[in-house]
C-alpha positions as a Markdown table, in Angstrom:
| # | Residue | x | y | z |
|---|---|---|---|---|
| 1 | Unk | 77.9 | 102.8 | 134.0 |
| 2 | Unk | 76.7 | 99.2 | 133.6 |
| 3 | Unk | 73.6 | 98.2 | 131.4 |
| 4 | Unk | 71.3 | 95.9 | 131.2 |
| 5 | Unk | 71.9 | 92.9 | 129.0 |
| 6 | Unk | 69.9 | 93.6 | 125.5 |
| 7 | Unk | 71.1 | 97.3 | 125.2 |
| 8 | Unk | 72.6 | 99.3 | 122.2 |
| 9 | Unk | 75.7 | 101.8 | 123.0 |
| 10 | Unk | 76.5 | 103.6 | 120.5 |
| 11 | Unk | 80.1 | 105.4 | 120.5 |
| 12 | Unk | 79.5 | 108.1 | 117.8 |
| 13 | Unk | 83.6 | 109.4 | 118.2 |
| 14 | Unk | 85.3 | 105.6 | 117.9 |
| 15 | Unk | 82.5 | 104.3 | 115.4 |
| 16 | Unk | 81.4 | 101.2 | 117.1 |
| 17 | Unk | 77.9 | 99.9 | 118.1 |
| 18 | Unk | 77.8 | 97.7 | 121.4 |
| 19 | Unk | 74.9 | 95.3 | 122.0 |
| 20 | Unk | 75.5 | 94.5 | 126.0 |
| 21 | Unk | 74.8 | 90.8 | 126.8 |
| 22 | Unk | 74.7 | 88.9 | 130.4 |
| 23 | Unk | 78.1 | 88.6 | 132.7 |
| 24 | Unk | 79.1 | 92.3 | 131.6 |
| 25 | Unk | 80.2 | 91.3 | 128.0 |
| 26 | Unk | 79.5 | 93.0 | 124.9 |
| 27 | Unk | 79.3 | 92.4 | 121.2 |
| 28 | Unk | 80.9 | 95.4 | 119.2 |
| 29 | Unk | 80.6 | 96.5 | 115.9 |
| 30 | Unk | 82.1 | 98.7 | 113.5 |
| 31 | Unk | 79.3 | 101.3 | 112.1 |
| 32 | Unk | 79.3 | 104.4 | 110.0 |
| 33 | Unk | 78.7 | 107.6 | 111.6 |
| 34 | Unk | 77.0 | 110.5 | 109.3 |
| 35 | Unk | 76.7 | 114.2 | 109.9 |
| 36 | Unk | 73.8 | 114.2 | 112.0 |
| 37 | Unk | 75.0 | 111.3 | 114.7 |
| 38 | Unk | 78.1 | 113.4 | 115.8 |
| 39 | Unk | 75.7 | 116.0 | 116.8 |
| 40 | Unk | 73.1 | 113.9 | 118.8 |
| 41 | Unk | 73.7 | 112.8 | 122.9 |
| 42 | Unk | 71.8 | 111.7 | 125.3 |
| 43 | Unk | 69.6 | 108.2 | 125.4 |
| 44 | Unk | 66.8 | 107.3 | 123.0 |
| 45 | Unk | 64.4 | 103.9 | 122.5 |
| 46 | Unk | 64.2 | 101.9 | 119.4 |
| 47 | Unk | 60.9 | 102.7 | 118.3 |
| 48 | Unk | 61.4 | 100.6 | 114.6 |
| 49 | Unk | 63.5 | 97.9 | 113.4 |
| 50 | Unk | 63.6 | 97.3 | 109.7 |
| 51 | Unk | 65.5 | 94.8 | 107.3 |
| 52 | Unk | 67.4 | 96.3 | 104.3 |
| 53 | Unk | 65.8 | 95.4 | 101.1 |
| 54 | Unk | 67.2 | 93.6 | 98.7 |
| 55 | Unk | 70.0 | 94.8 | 96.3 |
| 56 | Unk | 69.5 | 93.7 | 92.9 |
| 57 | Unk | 71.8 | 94.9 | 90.3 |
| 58 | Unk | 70.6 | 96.8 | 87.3 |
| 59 | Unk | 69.8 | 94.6 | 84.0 |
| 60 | Unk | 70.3 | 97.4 | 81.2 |
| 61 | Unk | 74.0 | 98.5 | 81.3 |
| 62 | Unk | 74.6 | 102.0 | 82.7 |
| 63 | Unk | 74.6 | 104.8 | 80.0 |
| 64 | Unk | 77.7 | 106.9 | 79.0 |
């Protein structure tokens, strides 16, 4: 099935995210698939897009 240029495909099994551009093309991705996302099918909307905070790492060495 062809989609519209700006969608996210998702292929849970193979790992990869696709966004789909113009002419047919796509942009793929390698992603991490937990638990939960080998369960889910079907379609679903982006309802939220965040940026991942900052990693800072810790000042005070770890404990033993």
């Amino acid at each position: 099935m062809r989609q519209a240029p700006g969608t996210i495909v998702v292929d849970t099994k193979q790992r990869f995210l696709y966004l789909v551009m113009k002419g047919g093309k796509a942009k793929r991705y390698g992603v991490g698939v937990g638990k939960e996302g080998f369960g889910w099918t079907g379609t679903e909307t982006v309802s939220q897009k965040r940026q991942w905070p900052d990693w800072r790492p810790r000042i005070a060495p770890m404990p033993k």
